[in-house]
C-alpha positions as CSV (number, residue, x, y, z in Angstrom):
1,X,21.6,36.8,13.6
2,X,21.2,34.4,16.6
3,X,17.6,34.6,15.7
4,X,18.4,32.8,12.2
5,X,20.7,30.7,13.4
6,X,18.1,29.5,16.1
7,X,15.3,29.1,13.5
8,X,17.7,27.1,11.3
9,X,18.1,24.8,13.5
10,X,14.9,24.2,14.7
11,X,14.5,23.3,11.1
12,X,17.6,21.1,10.9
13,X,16.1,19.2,14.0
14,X,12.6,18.7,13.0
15,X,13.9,17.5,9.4
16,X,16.5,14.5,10.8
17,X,15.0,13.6,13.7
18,X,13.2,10.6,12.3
19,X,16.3,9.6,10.4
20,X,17.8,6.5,10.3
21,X,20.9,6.4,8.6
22,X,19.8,7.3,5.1
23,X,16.1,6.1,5.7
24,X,13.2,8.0,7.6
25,X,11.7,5.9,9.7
26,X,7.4,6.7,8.8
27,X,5.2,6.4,11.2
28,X,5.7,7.1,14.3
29,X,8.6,4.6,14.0
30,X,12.1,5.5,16.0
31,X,15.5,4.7,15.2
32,X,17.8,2.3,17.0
33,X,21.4,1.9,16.0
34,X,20.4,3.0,12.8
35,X,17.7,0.5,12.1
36,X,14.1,1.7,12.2
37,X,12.3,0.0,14.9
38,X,8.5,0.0,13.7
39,X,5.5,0.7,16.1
40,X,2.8,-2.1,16.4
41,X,1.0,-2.4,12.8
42,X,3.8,-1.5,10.5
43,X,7.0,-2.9,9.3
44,X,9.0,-2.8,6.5
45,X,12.7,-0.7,6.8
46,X,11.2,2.5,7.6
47,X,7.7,1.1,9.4
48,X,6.0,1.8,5.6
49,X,4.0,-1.0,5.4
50,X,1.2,-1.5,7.8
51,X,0.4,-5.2,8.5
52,X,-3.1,-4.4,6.9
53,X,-2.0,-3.3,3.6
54,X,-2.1,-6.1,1.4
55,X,-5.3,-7.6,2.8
56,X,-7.2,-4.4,1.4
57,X,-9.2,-5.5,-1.8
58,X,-12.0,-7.2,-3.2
59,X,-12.7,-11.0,-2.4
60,X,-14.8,-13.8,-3.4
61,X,-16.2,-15.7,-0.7
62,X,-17.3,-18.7,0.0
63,X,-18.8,-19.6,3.0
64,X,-18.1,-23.8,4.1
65,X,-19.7,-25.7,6.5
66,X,-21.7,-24.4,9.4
67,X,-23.6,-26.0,12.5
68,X,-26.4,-25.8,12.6
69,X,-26.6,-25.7,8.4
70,X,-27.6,-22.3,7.0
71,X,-29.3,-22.0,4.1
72,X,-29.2,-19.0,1.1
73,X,-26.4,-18.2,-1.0
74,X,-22.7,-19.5,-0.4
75,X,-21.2,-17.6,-2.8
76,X,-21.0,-13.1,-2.1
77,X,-18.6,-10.9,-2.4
78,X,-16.8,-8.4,0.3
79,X,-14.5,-5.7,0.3
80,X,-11.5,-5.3,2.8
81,X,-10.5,-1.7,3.7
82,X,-8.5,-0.2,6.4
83,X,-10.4,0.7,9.2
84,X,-11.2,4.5,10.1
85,X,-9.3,4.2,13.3
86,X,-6.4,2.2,11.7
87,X,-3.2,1.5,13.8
88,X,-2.4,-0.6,10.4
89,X,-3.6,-3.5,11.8
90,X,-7.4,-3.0,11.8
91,X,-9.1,-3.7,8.2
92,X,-12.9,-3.6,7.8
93,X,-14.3,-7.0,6.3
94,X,-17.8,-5.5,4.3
95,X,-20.9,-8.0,3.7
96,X,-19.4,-10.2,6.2
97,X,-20.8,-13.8,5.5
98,X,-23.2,-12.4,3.0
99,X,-25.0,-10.7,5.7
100,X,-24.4,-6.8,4.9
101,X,-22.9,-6.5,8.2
102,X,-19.6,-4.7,8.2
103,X,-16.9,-6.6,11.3
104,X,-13.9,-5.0,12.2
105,X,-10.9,-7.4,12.0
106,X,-7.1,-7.0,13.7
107,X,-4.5,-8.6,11.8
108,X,-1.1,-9.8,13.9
109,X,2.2,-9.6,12.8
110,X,3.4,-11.7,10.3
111,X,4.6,-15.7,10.9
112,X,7.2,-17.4,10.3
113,X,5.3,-19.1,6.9
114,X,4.4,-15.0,5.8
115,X,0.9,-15.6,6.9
116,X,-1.0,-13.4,9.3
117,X,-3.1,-14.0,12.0
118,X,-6.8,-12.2,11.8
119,X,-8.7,-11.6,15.0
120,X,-12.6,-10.7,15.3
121,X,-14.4,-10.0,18.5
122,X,-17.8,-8.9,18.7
123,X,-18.6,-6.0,21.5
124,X,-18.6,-6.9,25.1
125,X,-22.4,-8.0,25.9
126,X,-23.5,-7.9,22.3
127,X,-24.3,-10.8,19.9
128,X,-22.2,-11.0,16.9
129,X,-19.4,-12.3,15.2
130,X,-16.5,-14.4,17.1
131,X,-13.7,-15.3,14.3
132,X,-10.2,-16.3,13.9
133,X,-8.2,-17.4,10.7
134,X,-5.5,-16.1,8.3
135,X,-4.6,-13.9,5.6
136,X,-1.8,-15.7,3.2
137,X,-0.8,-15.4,0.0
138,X,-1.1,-18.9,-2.2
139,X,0.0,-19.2,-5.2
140,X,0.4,-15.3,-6.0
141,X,-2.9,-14.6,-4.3
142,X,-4.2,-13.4,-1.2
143,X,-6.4,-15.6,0.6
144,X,-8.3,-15.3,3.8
145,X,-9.8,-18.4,5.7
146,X,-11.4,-17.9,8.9
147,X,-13.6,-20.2,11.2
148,X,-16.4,-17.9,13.0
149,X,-19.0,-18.1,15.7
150,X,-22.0,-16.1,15.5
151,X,-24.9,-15.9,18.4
152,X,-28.1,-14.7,17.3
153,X,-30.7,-13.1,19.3
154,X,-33.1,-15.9,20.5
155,X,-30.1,-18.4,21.7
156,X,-29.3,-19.6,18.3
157,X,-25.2,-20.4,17.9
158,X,-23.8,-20.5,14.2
159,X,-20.3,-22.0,13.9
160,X,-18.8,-21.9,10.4
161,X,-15.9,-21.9,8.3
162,X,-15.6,-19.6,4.9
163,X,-12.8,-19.2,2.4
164,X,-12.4,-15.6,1.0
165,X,-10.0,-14.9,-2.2
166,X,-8.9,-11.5,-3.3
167,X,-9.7,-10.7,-6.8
């Protein structure tokens, strides 16, 4: 008897602990006063969004101004997914400036206009990709604009602008 009643409620425990009034807070969220208060990378009333989700799709880019001019196509496309090791604020940015390179990208939480700030830092000691812009929805799209610096090997400092807008 005090064996069932000890297993039962283990079970009761486990099954409301993440319980927030009527909402479960999702994850790794906590509750506060009955209000689900969301880990970095998620929001939404029970933390179900992560900050990354509606950047993932498939964009049309178009790559602006640079300095020193590159030449080739300014026109690619590139796929935005979440990233293996995603917190949901990390998405993976594919064919990054038409250049087949895959860049990891941290999105901040949201502003006060609903736009998000995106982040990309290349390795410590490494050449690569410097960027910062936003994602924001305009006029029912999602739209990413980001100004980048990229260091090649030989000395050689790119810095340009590109547009990117989910299909």
């Amino acid at each position: 008897m005090m064996l069932t009643l000890g297993v039962f409620s283990l079970v009761l425990y486990t099954s409301c602990k993440n319980k927030c009034g009527s909402t479960t807070c999702q994850n790794n969220g906590t509750c506060s006063s009955n209000v689900c208060v969301c880990p970095i990378g998620y929001s939404g009333n029970s933390c179900q969004t992560g900050w990354s989700t509606a950047c993932i799709g498939t964009y049309n880019c178009t790559r602006g101004t640079c300095s020193p001019a590159v030449t080739g196509a300014k026109t690619w496309q590139s796929a935005v997914t979440a990233d293996a090791t995603n917190g949901g604020y990390t998405i993976d940015i594919s064919n990054f400036n038409n250049s087949n390179t895959t860049v990891v990208a941290t999105i901040d939480s949201t502003n006060a206009d609903l736009s998000q700030d995106i982040l990309i830092s290349p390795a410590a000691g490494t050449y690569g990709i410097h960027a910062t812009g936003t994602y924001k929805v305009i006029n029912g799209v999602g739209t990413i604009t980001l100004n980048f610096t990229t260091a090649i090997a030989g000395g050689t400092t790119y810095i340009c602008d590109m547009g990117m807008v989910k299909q």
